[in-house]
Biopython code that builds the backbone (N, CA, C, O; Angstrom):
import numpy as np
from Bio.PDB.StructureBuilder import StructureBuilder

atoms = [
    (1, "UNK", "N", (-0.149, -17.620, 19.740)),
    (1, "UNK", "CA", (0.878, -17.076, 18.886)),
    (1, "UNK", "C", (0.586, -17.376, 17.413)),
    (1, "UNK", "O", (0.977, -16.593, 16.547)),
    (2, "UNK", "N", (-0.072, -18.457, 17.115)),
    (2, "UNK", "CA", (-0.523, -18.892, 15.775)),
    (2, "UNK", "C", (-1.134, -18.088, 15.111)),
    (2, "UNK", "O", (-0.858, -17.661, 13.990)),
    (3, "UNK", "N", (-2.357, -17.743, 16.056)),
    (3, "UNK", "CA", (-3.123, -16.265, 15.393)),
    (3, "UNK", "C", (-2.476, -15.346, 14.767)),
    (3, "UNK", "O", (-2.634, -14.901, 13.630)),
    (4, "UNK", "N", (-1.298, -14.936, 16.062)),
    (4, "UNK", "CA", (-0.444, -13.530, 15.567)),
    (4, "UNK", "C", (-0.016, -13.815, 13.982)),
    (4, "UNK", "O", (0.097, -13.060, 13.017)),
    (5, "UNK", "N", (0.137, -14.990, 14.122)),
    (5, "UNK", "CA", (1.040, -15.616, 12.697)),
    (5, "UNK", "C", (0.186, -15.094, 11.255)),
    (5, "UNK", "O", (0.536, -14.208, 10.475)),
    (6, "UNK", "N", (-0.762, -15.762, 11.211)),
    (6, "UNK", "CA", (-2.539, -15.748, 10.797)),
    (6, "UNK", "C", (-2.648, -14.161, 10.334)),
    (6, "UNK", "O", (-2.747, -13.570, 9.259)),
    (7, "UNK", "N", (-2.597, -13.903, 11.323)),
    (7, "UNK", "CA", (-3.438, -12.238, 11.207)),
    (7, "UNK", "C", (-1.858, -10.949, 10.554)),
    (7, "UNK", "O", (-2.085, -9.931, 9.900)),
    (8, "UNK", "N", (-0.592, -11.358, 10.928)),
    (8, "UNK", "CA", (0.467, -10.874, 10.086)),
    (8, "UNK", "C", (0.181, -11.315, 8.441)),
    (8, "UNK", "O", (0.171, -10.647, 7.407)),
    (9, "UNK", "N", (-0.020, -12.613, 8.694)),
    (9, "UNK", "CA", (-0.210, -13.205, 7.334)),
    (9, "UNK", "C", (-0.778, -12.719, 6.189)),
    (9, "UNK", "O", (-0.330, -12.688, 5.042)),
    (10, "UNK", "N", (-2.252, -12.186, 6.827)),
    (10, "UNK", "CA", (-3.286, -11.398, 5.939)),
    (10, "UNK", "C", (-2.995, -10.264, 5.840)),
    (10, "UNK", "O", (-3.290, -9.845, 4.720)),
    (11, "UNK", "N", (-2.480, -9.418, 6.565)),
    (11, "UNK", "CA", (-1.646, -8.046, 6.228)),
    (11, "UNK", "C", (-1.146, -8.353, 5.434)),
    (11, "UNK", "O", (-1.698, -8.014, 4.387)),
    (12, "UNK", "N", (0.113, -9.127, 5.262)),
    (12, "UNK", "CA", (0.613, -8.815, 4.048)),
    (12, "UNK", "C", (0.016, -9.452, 2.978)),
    (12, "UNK", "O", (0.208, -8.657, 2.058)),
    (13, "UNK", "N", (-0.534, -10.310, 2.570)),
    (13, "UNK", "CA", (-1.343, -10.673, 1.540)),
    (13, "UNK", "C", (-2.152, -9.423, 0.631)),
    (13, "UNK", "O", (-2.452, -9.260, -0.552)),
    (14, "UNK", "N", (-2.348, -8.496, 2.184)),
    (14, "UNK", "CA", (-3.202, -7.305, 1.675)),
    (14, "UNK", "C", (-2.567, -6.412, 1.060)),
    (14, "UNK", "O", (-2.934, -5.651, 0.165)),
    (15, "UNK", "N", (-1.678, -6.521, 1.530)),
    (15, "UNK", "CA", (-0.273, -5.576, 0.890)),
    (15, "UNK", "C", (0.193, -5.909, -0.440)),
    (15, "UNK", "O", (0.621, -5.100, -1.262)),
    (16, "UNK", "N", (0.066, -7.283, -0.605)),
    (16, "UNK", "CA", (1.199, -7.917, -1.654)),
    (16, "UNK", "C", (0.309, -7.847, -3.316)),
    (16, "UNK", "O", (0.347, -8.746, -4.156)),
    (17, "UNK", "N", (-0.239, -6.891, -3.412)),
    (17, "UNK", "CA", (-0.728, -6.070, -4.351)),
    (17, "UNK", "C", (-0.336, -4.844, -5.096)),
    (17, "UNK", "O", (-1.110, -4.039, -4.579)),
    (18, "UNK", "N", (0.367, -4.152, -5.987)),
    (18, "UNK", "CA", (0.960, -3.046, -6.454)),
    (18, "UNK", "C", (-0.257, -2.191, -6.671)),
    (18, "UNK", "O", (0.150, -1.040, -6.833)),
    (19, "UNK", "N", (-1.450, -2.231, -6.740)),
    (19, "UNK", "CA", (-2.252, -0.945, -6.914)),
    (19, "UNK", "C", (-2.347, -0.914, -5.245)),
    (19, "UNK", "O", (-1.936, 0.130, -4.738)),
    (20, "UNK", "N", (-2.591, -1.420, -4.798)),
    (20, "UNK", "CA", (-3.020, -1.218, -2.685)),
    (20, "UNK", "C", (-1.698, -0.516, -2.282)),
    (20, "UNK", "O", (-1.570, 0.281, -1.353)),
    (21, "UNK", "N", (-0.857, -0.890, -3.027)),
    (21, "UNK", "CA", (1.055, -0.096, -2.781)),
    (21, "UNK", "C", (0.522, 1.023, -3.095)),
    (21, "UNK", "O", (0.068, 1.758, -2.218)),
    (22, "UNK", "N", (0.487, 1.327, -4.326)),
    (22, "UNK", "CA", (0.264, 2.737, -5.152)),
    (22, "UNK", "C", (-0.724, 3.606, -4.265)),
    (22, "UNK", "O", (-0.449, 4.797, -4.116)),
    (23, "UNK", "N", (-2.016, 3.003, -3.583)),
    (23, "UNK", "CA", (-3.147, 3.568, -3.119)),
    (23, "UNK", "C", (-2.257, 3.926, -1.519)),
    (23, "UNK", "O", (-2.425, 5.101, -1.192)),
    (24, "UNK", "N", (-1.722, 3.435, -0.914)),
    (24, "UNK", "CA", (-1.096, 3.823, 0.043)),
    (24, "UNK", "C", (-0.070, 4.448, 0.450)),
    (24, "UNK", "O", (0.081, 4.875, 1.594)),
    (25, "UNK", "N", (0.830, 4.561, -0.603)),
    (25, "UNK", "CA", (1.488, 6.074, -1.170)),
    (25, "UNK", "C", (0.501, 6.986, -1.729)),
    (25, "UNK", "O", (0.843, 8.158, -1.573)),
    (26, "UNK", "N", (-0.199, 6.891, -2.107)),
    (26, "UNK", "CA", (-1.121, 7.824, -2.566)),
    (26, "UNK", "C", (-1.529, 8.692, -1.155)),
    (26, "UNK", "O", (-1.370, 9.901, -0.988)),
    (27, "UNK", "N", (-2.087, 7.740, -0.220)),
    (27, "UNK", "CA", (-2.861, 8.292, 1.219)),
    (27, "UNK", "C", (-1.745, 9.087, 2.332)),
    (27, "UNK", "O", (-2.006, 9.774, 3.319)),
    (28, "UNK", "N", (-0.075, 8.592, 1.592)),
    (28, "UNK", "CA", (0.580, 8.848, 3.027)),
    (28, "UNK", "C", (0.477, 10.559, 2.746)),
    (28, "UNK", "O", (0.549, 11.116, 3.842)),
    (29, "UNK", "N", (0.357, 11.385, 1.823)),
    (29, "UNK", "CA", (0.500, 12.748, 2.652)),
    (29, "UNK", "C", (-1.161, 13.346, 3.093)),
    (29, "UNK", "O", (-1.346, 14.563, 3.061)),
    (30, "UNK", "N", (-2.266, 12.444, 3.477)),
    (30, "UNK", "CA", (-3.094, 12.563, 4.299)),
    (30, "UNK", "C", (-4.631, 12.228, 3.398)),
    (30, "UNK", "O", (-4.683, 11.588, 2.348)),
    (31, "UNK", "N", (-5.712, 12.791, 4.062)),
    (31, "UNK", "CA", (-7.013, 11.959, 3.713)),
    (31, "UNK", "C", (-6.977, 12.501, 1.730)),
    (31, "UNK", "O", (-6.355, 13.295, 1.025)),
    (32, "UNK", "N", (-8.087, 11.443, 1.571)),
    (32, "UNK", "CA", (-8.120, 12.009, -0.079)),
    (32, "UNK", "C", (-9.486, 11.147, -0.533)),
    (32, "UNK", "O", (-9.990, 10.093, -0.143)),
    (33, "UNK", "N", (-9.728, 11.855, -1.267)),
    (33, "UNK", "CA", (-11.618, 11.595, -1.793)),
    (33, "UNK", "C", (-11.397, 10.417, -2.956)),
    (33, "UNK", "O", (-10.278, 10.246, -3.441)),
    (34, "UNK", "N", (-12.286, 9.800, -3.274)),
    (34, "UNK", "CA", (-12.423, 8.845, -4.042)),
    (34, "UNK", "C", (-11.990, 8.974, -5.393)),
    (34, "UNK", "O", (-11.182, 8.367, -6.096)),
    (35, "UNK", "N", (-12.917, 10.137, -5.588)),
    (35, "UNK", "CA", (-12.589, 10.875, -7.029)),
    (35, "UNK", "C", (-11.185, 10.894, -7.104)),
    (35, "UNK", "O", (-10.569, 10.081, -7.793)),
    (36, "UNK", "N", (-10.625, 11.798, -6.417)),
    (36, "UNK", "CA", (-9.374, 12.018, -6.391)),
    (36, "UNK", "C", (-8.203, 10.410, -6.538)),
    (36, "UNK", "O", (-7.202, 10.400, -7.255)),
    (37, "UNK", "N", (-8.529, 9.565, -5.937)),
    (37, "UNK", "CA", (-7.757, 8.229, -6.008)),
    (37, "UNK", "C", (-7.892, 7.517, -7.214)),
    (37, "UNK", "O", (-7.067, 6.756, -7.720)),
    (38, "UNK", "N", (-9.678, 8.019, -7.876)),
    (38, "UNK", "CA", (-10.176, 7.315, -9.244)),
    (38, "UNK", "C", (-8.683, 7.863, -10.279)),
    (38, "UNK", "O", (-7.946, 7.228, -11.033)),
    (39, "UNK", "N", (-8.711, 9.111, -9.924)),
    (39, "UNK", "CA", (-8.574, 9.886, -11.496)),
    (39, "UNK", "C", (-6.354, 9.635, -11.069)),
    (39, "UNK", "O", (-5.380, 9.452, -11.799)),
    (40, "UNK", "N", (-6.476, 9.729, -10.095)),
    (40, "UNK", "CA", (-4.672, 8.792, -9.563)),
    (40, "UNK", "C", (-3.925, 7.735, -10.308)),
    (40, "UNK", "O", (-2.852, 7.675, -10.908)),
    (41, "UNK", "N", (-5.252, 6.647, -9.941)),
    (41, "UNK", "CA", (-5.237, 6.005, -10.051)),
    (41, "UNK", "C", (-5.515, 4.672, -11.383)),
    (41, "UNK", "O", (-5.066, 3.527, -11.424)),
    (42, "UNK", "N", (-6.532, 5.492, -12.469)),
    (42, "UNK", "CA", (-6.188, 5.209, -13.186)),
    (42, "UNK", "C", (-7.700, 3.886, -13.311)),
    (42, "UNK", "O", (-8.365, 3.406, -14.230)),
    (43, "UNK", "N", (-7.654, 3.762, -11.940)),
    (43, "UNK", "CA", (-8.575, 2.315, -11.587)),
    (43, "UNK", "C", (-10.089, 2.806, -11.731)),
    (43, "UNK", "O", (-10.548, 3.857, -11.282)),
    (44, "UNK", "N", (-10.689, 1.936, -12.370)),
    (44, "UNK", "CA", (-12.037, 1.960, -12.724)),
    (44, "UNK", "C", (-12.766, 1.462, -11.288)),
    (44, "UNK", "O", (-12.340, 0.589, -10.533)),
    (45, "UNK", "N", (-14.166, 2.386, -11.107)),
    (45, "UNK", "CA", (-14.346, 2.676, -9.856)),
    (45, "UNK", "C", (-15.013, 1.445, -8.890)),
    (45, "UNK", "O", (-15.222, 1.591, -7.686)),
    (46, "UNK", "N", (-15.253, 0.422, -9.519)),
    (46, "UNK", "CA", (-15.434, -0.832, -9.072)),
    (46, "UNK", "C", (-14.095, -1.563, -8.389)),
    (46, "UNK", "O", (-14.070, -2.283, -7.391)),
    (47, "UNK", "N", (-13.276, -1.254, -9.026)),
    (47, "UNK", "CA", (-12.046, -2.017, -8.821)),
    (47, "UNK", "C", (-11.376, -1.393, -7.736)),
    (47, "UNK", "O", (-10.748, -2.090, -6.940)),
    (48, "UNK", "N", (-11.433, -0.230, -7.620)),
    (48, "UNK", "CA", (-10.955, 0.971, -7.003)),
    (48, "UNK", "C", (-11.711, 0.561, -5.631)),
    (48, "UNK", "O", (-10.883, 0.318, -4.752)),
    (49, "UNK", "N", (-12.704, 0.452, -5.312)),
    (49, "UNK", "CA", (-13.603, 0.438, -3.888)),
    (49, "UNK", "C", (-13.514, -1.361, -3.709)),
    (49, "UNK", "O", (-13.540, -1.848, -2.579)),
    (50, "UNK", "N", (-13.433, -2.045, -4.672)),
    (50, "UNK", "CA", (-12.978, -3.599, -3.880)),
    (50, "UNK", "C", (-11.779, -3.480, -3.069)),
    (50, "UNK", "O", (-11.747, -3.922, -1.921)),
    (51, "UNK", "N", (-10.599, -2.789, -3.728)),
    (51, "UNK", "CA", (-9.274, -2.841, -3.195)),
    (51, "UNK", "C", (-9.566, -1.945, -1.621)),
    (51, "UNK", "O", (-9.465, -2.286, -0.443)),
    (52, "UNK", "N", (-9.844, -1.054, -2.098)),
    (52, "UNK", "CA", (-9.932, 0.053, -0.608)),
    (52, "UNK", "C", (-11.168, -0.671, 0.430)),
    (52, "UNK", "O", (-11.135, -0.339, 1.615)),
    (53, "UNK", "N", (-12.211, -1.620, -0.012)),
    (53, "UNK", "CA", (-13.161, -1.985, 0.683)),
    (53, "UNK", "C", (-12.146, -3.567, 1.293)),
    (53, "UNK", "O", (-12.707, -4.006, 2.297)),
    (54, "UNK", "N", (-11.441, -4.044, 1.081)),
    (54, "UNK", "CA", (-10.223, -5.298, 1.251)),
    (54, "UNK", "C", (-9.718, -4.493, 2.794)),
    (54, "UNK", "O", (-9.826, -4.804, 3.980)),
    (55, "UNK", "N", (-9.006, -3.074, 1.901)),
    (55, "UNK", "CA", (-7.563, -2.938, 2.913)),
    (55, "UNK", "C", (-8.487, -2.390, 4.085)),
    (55, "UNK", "O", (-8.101, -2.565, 5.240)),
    (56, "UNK", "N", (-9.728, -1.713, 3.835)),
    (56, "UNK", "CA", (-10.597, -1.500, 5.106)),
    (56, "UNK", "C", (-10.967, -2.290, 5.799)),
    (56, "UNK", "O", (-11.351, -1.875, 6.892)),
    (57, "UNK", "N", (-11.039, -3.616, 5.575)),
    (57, "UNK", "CA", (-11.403, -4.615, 6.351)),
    (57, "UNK", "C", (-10.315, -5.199, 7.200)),
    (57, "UNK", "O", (-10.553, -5.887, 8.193)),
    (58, "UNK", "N", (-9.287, -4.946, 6.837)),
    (58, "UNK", "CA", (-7.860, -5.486, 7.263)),
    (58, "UNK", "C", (-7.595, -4.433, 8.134)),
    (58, "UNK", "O", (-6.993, -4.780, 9.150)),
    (59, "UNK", "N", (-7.858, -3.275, 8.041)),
    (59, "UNK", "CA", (-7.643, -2.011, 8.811)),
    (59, "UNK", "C", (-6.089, -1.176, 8.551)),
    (59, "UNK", "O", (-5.165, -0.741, 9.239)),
    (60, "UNK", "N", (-6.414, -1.256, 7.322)),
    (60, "UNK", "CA", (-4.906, -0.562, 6.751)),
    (60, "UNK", "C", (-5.547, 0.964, 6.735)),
    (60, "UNK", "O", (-4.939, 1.897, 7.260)),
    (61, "UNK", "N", (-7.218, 1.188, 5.891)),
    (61, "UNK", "CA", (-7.046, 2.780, 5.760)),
    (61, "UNK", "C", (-8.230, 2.555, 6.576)),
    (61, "UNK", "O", (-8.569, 1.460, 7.025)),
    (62, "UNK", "N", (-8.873, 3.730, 6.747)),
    (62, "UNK", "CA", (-9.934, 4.370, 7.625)),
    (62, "UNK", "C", (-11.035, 5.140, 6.127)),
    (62, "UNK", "O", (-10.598, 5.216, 4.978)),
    (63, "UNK", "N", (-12.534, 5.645, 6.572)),
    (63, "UNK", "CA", (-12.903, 5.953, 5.646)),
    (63, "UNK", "C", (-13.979, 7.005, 6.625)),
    (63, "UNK", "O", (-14.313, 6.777, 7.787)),
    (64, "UNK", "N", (-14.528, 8.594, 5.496)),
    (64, "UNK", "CA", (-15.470, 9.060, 6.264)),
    (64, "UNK", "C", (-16.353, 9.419, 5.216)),
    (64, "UNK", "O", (-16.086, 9.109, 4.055)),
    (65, "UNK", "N", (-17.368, 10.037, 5.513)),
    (65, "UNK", "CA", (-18.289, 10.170, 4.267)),
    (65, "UNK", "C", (-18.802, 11.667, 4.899)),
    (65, "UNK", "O", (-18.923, 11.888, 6.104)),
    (66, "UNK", "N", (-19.046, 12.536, 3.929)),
    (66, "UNK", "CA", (-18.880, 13.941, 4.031)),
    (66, "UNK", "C", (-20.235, 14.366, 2.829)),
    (66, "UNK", "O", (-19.980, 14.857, 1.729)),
    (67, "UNK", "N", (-21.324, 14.132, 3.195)),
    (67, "UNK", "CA", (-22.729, 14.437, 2.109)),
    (67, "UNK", "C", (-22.027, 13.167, 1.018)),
    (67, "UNK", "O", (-21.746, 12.060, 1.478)),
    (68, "UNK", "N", (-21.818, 13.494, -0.368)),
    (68, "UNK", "CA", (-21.663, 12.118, -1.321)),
    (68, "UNK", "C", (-20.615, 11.589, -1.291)),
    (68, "UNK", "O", (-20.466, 10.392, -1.537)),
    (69, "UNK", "N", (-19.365, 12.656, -0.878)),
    (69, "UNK", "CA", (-18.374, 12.233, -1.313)),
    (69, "UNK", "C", (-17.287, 11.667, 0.150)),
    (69, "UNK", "O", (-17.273, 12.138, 1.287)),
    (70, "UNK", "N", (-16.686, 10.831, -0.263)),
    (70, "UNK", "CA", (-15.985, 9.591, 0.503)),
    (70, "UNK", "C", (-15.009, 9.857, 0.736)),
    (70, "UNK", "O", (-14.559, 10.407, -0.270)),
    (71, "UNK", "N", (-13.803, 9.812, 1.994)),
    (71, "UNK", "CA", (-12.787, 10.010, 1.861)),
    (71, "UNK", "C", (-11.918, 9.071, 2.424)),
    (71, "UNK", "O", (-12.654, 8.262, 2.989)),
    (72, "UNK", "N", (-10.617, 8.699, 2.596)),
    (72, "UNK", "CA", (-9.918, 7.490, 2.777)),
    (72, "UNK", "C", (-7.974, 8.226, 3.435)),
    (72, "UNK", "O", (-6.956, 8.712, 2.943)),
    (73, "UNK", "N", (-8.370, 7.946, 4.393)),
    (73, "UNK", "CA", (-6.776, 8.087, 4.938)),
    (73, "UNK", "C", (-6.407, 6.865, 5.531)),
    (73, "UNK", "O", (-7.319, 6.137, 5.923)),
    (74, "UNK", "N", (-4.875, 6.395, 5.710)),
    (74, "UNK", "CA", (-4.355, 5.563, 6.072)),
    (74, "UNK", "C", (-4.966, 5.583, 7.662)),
    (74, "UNK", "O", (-5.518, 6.559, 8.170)),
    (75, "UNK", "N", (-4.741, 4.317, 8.302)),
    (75, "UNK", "CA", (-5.088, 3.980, 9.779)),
    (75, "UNK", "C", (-4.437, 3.977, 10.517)),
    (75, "UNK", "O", (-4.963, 4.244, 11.597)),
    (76, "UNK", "N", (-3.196, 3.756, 10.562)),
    (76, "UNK", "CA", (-2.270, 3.518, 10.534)),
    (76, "UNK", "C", (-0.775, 4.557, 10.339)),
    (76, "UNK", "O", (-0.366, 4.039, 9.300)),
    (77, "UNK", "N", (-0.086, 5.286, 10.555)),
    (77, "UNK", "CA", (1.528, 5.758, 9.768)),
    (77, "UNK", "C", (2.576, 4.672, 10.093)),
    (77, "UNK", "O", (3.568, 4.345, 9.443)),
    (78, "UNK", "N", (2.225, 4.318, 10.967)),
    (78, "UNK", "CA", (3.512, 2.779, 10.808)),
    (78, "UNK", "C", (3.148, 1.725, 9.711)),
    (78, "UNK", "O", (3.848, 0.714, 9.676)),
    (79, "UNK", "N", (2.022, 1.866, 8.718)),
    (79, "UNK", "CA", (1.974, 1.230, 7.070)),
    (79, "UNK", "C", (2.674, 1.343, 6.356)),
    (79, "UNK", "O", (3.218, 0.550, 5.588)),
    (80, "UNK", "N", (2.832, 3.337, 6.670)),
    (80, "UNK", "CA", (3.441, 3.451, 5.459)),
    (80, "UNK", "C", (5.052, 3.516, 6.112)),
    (80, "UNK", "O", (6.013, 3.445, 5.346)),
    (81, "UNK", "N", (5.161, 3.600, 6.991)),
    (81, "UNK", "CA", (6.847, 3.121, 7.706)),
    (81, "UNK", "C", (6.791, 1.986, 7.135)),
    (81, "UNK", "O", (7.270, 2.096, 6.006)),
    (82, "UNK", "N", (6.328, 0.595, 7.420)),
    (82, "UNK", "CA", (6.673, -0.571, 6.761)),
    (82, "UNK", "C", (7.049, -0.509, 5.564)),
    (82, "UNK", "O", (8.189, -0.789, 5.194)),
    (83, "UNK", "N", (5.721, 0.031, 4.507)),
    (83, "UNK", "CA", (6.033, -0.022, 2.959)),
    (83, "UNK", "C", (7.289, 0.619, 3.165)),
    (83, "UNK", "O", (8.163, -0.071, 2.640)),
    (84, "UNK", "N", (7.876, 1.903, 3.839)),
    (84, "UNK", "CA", (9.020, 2.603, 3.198)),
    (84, "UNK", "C", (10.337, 1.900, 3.273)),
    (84, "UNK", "O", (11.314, 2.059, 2.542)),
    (85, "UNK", "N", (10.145, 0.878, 4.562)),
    (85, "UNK", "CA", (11.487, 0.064, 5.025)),
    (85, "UNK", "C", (11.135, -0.965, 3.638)),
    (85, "UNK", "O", (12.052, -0.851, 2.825)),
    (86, "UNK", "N", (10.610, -1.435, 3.407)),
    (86, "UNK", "CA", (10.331, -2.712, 2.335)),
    (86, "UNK", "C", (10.766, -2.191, 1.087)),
    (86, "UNK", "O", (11.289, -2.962, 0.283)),
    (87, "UNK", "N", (10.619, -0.968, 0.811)),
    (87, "UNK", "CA", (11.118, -0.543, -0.289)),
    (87, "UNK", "C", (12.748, -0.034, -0.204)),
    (87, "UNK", "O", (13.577, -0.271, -1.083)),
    (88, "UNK", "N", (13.028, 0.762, 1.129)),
    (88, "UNK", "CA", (15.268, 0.598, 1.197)),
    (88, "UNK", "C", (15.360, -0.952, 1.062)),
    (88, "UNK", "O", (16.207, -1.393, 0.285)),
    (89, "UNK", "N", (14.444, -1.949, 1.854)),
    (89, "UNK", "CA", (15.356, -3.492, 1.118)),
    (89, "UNK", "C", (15.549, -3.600, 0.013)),
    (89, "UNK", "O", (16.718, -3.756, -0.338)),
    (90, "UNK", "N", (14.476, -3.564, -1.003)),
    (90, "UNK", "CA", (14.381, -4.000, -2.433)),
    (90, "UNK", "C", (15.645, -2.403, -3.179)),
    (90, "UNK", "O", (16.488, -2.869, -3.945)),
    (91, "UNK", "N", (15.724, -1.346, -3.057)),
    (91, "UNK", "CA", (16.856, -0.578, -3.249)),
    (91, "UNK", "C", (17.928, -1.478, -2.838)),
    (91, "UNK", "O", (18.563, -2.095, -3.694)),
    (92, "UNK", "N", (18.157, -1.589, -1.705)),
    (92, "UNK", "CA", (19.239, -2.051, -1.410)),
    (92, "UNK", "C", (19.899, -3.339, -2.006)),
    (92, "UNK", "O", (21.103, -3.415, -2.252)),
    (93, "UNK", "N", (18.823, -4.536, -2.253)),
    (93, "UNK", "CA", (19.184, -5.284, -2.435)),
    (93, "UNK", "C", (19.784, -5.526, -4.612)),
    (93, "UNK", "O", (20.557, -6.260, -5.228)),
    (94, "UNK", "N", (18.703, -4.255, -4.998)),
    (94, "UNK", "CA", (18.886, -3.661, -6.541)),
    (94, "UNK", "C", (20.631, -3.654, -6.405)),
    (94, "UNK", "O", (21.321, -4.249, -7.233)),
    (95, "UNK", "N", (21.170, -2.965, -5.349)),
    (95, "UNK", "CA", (22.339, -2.165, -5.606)),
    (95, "UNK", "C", (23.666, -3.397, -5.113)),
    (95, "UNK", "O", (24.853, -3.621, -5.348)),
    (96, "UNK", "N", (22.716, -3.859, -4.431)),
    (96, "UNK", "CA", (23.825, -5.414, -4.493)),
    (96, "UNK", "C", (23.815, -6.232, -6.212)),
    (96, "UNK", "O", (24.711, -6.474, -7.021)),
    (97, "UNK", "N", (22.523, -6.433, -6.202)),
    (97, "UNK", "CA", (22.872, -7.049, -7.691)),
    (97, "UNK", "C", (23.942, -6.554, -8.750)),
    (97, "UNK", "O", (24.736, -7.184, -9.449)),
    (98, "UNK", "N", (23.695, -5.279, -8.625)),
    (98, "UNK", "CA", (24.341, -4.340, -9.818)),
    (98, "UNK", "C", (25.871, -4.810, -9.634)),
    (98, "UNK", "O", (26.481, -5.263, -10.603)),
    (99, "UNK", "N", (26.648, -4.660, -8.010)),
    (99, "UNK", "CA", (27.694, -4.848, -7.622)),
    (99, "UNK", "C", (27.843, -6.176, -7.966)),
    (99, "UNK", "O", (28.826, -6.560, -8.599)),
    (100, "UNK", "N", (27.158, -6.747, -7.690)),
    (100, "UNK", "CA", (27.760, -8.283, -8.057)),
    (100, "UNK", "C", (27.820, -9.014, -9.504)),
    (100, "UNK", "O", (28.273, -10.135, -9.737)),
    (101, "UNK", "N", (27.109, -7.869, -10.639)),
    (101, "UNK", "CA", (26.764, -7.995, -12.169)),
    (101, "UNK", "C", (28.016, -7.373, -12.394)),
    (101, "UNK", "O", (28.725, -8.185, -12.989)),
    (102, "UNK", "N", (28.780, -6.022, -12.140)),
    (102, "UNK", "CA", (30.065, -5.634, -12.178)),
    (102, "UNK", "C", (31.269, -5.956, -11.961)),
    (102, "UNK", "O", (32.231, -5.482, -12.565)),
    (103, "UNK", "N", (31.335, -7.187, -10.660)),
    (103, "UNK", "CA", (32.544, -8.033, -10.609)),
    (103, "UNK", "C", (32.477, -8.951, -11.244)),
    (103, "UNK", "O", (33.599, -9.436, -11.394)),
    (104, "UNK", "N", (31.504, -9.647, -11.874)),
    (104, "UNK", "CA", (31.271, -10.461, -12.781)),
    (104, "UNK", "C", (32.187, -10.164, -14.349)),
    (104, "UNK", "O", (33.168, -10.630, -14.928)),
    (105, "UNK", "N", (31.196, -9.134, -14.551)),
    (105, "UNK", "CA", (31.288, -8.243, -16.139)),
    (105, "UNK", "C", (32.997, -7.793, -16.336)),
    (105, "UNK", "O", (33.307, -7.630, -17.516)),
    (106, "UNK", "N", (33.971, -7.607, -15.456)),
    (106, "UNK", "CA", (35.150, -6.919, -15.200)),
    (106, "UNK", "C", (36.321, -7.942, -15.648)),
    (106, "UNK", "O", (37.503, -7.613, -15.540)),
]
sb = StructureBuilder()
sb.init_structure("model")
sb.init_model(0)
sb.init_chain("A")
sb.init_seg("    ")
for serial, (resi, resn, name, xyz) in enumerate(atoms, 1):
    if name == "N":
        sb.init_residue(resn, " ", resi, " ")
    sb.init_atom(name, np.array(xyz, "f"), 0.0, 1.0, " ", f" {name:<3s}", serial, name[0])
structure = sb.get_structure()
């Protein structure tokens, strides 16, 4: 069971990055070329293939190669189910603050 612990662990570690967020909203409406994630993304192309060469090792996306060019879809759709539930918490929990900054403020 320790393992399980271990190996959840590094998922999210892998996760707990905002460009690997961004890159995996990027992938959820299906495969997409490098180029395409470069010019997304903003990320210089070294930086860009450490992160995606990380979450590939972890087995978040999948990758195929097509003559030069590279392509990258999620491995996964229950990833991006997680990210989407992780993100109604942090909404949700935004909209508690606000409520509780308003009975305050009143």
């Amino acid at each position: 069971m320790k393992q399980l612990y271990e190996l959840h662990a590094e998922v999210c570690k892998t996760l707990a990055n905002p460009k690997r967020i961004e890159i995996i909203n990027l992938l959820r409406s299906g495969e997409k070329s490098v180029a395409w994630l470069l010019k997304k993304t903003g990320l210089l192309k070294a930086n860009l293939s450490q992160h995606l060469s990380v979450m590939r090792q972890r087995g978040i996306v999948k990758h195929r190669k097509e003559g030069l060019t590279v392509y990258y879809r999620i491995a996964n759709q229950k990833i991006v189910k997680a990210c989407d539930l992780m993100r109604e918490v942090l909404f949700e929990q935004a909209d508690e603050r606000k409520e509780t900054l308003k009975r305050w403020t009143r």
